[in-house]
RODO-2510 file (C-alpha; in nm, 4 decimals, decimal comma):
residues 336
     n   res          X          Y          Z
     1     x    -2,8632    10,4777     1,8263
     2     x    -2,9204    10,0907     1,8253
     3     x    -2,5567     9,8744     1,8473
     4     x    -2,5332     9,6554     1,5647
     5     x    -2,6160     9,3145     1,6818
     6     x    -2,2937     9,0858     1,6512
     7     x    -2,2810     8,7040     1,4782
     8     x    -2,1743     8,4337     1,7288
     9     x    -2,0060     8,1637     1,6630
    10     x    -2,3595     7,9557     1,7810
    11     x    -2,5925     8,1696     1,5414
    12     x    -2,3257     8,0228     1,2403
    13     x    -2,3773     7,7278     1,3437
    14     x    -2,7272     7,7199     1,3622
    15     x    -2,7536     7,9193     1,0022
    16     x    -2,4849     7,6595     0,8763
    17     x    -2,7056     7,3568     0,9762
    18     x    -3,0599     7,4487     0,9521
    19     x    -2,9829     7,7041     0,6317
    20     x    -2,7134     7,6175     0,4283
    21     x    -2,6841     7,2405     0,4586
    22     x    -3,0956     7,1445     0,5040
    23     x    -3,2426     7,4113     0,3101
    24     x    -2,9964     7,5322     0,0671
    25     x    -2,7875     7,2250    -0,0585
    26     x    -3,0462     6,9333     0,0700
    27     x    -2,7937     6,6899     0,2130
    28     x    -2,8340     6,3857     0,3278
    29     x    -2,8799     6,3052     0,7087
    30     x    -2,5876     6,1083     0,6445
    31     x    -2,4009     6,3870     0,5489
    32     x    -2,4913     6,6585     0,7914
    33     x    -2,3977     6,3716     1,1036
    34     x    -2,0958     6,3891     0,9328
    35     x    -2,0398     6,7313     0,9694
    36     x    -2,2092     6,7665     1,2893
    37     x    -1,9723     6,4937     1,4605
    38     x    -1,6752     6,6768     1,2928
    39     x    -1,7729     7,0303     1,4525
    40     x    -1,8489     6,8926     1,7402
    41     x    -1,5555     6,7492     1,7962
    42     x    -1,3966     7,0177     1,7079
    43     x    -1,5496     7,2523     1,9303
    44     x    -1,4768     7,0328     2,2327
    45     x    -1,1436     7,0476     2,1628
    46     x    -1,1223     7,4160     2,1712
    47     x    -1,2799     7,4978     2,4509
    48     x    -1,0209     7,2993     2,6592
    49     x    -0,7607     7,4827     2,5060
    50     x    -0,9316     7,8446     2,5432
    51     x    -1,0218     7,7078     2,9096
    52     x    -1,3999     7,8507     2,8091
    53     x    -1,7031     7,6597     2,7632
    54     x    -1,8330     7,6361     2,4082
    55     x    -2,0653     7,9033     2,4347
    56     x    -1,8689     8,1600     2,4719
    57     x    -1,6353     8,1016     2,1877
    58     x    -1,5877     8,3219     1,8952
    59     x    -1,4717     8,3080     1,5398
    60     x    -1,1641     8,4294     1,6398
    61     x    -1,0611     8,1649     1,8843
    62     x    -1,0261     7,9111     1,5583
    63     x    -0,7771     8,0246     1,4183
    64     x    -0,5492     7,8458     1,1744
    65     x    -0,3092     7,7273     1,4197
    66     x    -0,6252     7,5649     1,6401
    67     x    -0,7568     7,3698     1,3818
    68     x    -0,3934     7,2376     1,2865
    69     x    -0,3510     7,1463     1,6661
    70     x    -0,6687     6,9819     1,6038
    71     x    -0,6181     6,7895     1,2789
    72     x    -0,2653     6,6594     1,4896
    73     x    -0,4634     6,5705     1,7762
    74     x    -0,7286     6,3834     1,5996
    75     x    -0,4284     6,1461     1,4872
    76     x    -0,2375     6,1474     1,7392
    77     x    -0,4560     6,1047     2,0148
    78     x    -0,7781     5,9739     1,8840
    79     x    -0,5724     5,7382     1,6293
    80     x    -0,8212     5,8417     1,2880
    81     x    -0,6987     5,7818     0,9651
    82     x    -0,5651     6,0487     0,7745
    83     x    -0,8525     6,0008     0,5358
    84     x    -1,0457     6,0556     0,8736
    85     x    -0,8786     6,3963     0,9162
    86     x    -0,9004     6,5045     0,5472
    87     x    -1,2744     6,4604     0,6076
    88     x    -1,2722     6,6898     0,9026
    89     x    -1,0487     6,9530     0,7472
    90     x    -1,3585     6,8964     0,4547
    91     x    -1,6451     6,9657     0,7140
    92     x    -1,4588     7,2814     0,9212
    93     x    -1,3855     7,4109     0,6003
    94     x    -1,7403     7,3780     0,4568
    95     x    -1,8490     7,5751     0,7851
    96     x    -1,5780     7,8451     0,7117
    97     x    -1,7218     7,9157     0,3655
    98     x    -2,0446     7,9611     0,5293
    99     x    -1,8905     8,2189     0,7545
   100     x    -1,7681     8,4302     0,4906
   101     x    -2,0785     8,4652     0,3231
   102     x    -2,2661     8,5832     0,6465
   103     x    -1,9926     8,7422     0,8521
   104     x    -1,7382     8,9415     0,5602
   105     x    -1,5396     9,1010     0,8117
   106     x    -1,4414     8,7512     0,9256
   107     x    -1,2720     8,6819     0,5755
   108     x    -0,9081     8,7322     0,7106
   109     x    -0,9608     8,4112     0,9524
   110     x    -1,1489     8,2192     0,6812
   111     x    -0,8967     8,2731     0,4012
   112     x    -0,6318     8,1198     0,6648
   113     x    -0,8519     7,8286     0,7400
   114     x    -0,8796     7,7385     0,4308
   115     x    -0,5751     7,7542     0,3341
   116     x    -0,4988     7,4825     0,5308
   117     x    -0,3806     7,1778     0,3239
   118     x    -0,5133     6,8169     0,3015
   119     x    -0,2897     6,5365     0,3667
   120     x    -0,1457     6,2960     0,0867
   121     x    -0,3039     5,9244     0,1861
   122     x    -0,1352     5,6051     0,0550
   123     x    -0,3910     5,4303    -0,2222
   124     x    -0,4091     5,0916    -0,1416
   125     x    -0,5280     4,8273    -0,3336
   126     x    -0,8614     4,7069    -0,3790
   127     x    -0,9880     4,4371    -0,1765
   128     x    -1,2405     4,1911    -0,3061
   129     x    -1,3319     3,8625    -0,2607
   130     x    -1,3113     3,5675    -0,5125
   131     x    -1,6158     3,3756    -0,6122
   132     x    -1,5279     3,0887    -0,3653
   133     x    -1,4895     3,3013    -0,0603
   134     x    -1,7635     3,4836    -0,1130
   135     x    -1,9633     3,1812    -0,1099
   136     x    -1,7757     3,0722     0,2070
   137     x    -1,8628     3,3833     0,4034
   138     x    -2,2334     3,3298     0,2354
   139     x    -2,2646     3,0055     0,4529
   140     x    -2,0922     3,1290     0,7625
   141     x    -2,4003     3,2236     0,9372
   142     x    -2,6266     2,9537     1,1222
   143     x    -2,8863     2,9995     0,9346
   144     x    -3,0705     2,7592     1,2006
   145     x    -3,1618     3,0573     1,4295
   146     x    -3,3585     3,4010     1,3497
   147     x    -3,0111     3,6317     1,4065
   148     x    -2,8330     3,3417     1,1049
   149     x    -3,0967     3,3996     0,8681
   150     x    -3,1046     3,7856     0,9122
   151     x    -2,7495     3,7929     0,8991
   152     x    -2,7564     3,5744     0,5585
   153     x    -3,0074     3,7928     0,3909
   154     x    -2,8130     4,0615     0,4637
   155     x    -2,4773     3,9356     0,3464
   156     x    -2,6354     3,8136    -0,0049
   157     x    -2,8310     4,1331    -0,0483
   158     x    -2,4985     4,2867     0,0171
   159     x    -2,2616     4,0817    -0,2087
   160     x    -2,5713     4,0568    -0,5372
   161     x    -2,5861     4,4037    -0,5492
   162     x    -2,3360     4,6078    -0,4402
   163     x    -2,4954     4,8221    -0,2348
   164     x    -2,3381     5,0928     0,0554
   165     x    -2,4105     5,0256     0,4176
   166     x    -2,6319     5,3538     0,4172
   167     x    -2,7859     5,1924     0,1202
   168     x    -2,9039     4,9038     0,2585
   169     x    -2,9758     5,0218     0,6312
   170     x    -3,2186     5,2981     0,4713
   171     x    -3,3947     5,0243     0,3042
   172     x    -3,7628     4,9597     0,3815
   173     x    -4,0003     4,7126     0,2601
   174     x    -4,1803     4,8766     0,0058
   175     x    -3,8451     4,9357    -0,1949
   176     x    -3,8574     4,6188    -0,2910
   177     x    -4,0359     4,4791    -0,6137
   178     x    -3,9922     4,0458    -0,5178
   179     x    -4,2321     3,9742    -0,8372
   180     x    -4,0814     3,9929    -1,2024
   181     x    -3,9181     4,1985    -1,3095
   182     x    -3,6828     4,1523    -0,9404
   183     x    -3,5832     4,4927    -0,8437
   184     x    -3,4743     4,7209    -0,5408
   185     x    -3,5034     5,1042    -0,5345
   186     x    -3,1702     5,2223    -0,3681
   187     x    -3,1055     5,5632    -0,2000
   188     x    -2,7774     5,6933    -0,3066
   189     x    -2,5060     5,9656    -0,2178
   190     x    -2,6351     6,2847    -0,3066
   191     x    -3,0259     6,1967    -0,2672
   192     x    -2,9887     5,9919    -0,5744
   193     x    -3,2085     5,6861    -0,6996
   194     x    -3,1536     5,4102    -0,8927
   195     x    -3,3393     5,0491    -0,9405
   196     x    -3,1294     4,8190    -0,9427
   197     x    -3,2418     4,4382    -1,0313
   198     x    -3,2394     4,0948    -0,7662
   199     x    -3,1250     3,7896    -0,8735
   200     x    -3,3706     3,4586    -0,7793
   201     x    -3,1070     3,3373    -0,5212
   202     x    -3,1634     3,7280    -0,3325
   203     x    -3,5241     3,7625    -0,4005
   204     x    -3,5986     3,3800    -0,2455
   205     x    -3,4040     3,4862     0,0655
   206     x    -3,5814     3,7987     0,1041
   207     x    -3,8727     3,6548     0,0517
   208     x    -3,8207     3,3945     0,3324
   209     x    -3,6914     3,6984     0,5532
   210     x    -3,9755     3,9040     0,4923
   211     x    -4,2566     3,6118     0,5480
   212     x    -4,0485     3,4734     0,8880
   213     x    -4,0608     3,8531     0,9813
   214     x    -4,3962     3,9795     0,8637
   215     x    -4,5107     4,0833     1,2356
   216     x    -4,2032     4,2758     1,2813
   217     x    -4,1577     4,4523     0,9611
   218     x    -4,3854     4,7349     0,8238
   219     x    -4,4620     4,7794     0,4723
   220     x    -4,3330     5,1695     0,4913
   221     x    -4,0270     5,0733     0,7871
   222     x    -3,7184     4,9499     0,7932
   223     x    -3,6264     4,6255     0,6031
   224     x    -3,3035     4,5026     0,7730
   225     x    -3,3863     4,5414     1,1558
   226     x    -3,2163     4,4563     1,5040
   227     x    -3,3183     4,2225     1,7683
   228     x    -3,5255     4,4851     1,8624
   229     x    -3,7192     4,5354     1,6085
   230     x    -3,5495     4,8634     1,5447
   231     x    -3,3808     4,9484     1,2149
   232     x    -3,0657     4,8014     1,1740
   233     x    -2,7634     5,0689     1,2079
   234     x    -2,4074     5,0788     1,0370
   235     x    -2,2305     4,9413     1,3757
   236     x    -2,5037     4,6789     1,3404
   237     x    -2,3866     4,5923     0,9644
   238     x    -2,0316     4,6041     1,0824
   239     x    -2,1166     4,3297     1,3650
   240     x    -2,2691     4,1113     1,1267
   241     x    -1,9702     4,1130     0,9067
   242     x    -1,7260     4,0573     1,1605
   243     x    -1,9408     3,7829     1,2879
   244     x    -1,9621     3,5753     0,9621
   245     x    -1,5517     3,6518     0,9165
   246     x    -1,4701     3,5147     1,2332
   247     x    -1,7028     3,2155     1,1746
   248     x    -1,5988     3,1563     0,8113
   249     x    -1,1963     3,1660     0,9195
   250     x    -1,2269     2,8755     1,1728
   251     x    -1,2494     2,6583     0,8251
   252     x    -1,0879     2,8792     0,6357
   253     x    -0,7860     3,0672     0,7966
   254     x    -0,6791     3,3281     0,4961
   255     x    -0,9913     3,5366     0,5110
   256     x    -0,8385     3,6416     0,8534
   257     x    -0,5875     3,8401     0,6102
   258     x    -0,8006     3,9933     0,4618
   259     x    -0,9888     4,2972     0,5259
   260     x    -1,3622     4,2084     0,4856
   261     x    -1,6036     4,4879     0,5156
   262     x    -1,9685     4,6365     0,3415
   263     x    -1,7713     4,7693     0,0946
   264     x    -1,5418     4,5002     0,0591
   265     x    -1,8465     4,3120    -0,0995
   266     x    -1,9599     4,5844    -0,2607
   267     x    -1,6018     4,5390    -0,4925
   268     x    -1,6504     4,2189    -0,5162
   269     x    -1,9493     4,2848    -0,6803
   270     x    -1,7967     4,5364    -0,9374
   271     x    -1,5177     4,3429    -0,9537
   272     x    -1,7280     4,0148    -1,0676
   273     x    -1,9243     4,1965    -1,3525
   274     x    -1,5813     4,3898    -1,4855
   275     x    -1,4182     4,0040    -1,4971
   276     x    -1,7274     3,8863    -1,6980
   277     x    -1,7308     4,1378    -1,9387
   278     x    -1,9642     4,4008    -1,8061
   279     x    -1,8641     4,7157    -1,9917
   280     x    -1,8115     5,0524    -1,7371
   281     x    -2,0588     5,2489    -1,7547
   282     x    -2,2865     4,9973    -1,7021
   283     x    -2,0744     4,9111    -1,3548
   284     x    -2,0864     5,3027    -1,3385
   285     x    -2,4880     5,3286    -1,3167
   286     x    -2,5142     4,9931    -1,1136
   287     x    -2,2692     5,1554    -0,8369
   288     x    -2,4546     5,4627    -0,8570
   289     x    -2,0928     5,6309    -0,9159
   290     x    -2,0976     5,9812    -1,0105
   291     x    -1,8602     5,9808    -1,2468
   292     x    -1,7047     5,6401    -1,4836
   293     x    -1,3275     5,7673    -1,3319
   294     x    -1,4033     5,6054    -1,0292
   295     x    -1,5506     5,3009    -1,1536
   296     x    -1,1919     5,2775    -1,3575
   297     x    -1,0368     5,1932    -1,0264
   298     x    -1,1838     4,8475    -1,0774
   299     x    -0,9530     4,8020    -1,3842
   300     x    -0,6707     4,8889    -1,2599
   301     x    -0,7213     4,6878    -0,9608
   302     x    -0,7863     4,4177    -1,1528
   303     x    -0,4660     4,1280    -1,2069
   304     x    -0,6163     3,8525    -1,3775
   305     x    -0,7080     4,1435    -1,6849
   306     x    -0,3064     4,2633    -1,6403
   307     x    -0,1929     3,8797    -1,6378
   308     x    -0,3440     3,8075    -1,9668
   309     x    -0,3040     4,0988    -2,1669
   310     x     0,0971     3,9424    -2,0570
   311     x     0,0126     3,6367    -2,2109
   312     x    -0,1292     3,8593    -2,5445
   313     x     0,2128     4,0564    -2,5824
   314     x     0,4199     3,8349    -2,8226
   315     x     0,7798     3,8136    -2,7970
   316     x     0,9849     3,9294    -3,0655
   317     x     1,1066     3,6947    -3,3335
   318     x     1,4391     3,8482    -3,4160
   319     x     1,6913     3,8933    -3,1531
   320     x     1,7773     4,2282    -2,9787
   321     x     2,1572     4,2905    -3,0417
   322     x     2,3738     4,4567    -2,7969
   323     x     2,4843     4,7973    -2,9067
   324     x     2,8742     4,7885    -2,9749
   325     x     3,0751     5,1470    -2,9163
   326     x     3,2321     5,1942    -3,2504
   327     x     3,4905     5,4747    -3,1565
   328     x     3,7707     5,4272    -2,8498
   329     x     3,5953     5,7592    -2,6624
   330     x     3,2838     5,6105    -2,6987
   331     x     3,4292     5,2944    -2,5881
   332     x     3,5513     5,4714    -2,2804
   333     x     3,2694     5,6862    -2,2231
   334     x     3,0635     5,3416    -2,1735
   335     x     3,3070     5,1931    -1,9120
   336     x     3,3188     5,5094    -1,6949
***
């Protein structure tokens, strides 16, 4: 009689990948590097403390009190966020499920994995740039050399439409539409497209761009590329940013308070259209936000909206009287 042939740990991994995240559920490559750094990662980390290579773990060496030594070590000795961990508690426990549905008699370890509970993070307050500094940080690049004018184009495409990093790096040139009606096909979270329209100001700069660059760039490649000539990566968008901070804040020292980042200007950008009366759903669809609750963060974020609904709230015309005890007990209840 033929021995049943037994899961490993590296055939889950390879059904988890190839099966349920590419085939089954279609996610982004975004999303599965995501998952594949987390595992990783993970994996490294256990097979120092099972003193075995990789390869030869099992299911059973992650057990719940491994990935909570794990979770602790990824703040406490790599120094992530605890957002950071909640998204690699999301990833191992994504891989978990998967387990269960191949391997049932596995189900005692899974249901203890995920068990495990997500940190609380601190929600902090939305950081967005005012029309003036956004035009500051607009003219921080030298716009006199080839990396300035990239670096401008990007910036503007950036803070006009509110698009993510992974947004704009996946861009290539035949997304755009640069004759009326102005418009840029985006690829969202989730596989999802939307069109979302280019003001003059954004469509004359890519224009430039695109004519300065028209030996480099491919109609079907990359739009926003490197020195290279290779596609330009979210490390490279990060660079850029922290280049035009660092040159804005020689002229203007409080952007160096601030924290400036892609999706800094992509608030701004929501932030600008809630201020000028842009309803949200409309903000919703722009964002490409899955639901209008998260575009609602805007609003509360928002303290020029609180400040004046202040200024709305009359004060009463008749005075408030204070309330007088009319018995002695009451009268000494009050002063205990």
């Amino acid at each position: 009689m033929k021995s049943q042939k037994t899961t490993t740990l590296a055939t889950h991994l390879e059904s988890f990948f190839r099966n349920r995240l590419v085939l089954q559920r279609r996610c982004s490559p975004a999303t599965i590097s995501t998952y594949r750094d987390g595992l990783r990662l993970l994996l490294i980390f256990a097979s120092k403390q099972m003193g075995k290579p990789p390869s030869r773990l099992a299911v059973e060496d992650l057990d719940r009190d491994l990935i909570l030594a794990f979770l602790d070590h990824l703040e406490s000795k790599r120094g992530n966020s605890i957002r950071t961990r909640n998204a690699r508690l999301a990833a191992i426990k994504s891989f978990f499920q998967h387990i269960a549905y191949s391997d049932p008699s596995a189900m005692g370890i899974v249901q203890r994995v995920l068990a495990i509970q997500e940190k609380r993070t601190v929600k902090k307050a939305i950081c967005y740039l005012r029309q003036e500094d956004l035009t500051v940080l607009l003219s921080a690049p030298d716009q006199n050399t080839w990396l300035g004018r990239r670096d401008y184009t990007l910036l503007l495409f950036l803070g006009r439409t509110g698009a993510r990093v992974s947004e704009a790096t996946g861009l290539n040139g035949s997304d755009l539409r640069l004759d009326k009606p102005y418009q840029v096909l985006l690829r969202g979270k989730g596989s999802k497209e939307r069109v979302i329209p280019l003001t003059e100001e954004t469509v004359i700069a890519l224009r430039n761009y695109r004519d300065e660059n028209v030996h480099r760039l491919a109609t079907e490649g990359p739009l926003f590329i490197n020195q290279r000539g290779a596609r330009l990566t979210r490390f490279g968008v990060v660079h850029v940013i922290d280049r035009a901070v660092k040159a804005a804040t020689s002229q203007h020292p409080h952007l160096a308070k601030m924290r400036i980042s892609a999706h800094t200007l992509r608030h701004t950008v929501a932030m600008h259209m809630l201020q000028a009366g842009v309803d949200l759903t409309t903000i919703q669809s722009w964002l490409g936000h899955a639901t209008v609750n998260t575009t609602h963060q805007y609003v509360e974020a928002d303290t020029e909206m609180k400040r004046r609904a202040i200024e709305m709230c009359a004060a009463p015309e008749t005075p408030v009287s204070l309330y007088v005890p009319t018995d002695d007990v009451l009268a000494l209840l009050e002063n205990l």
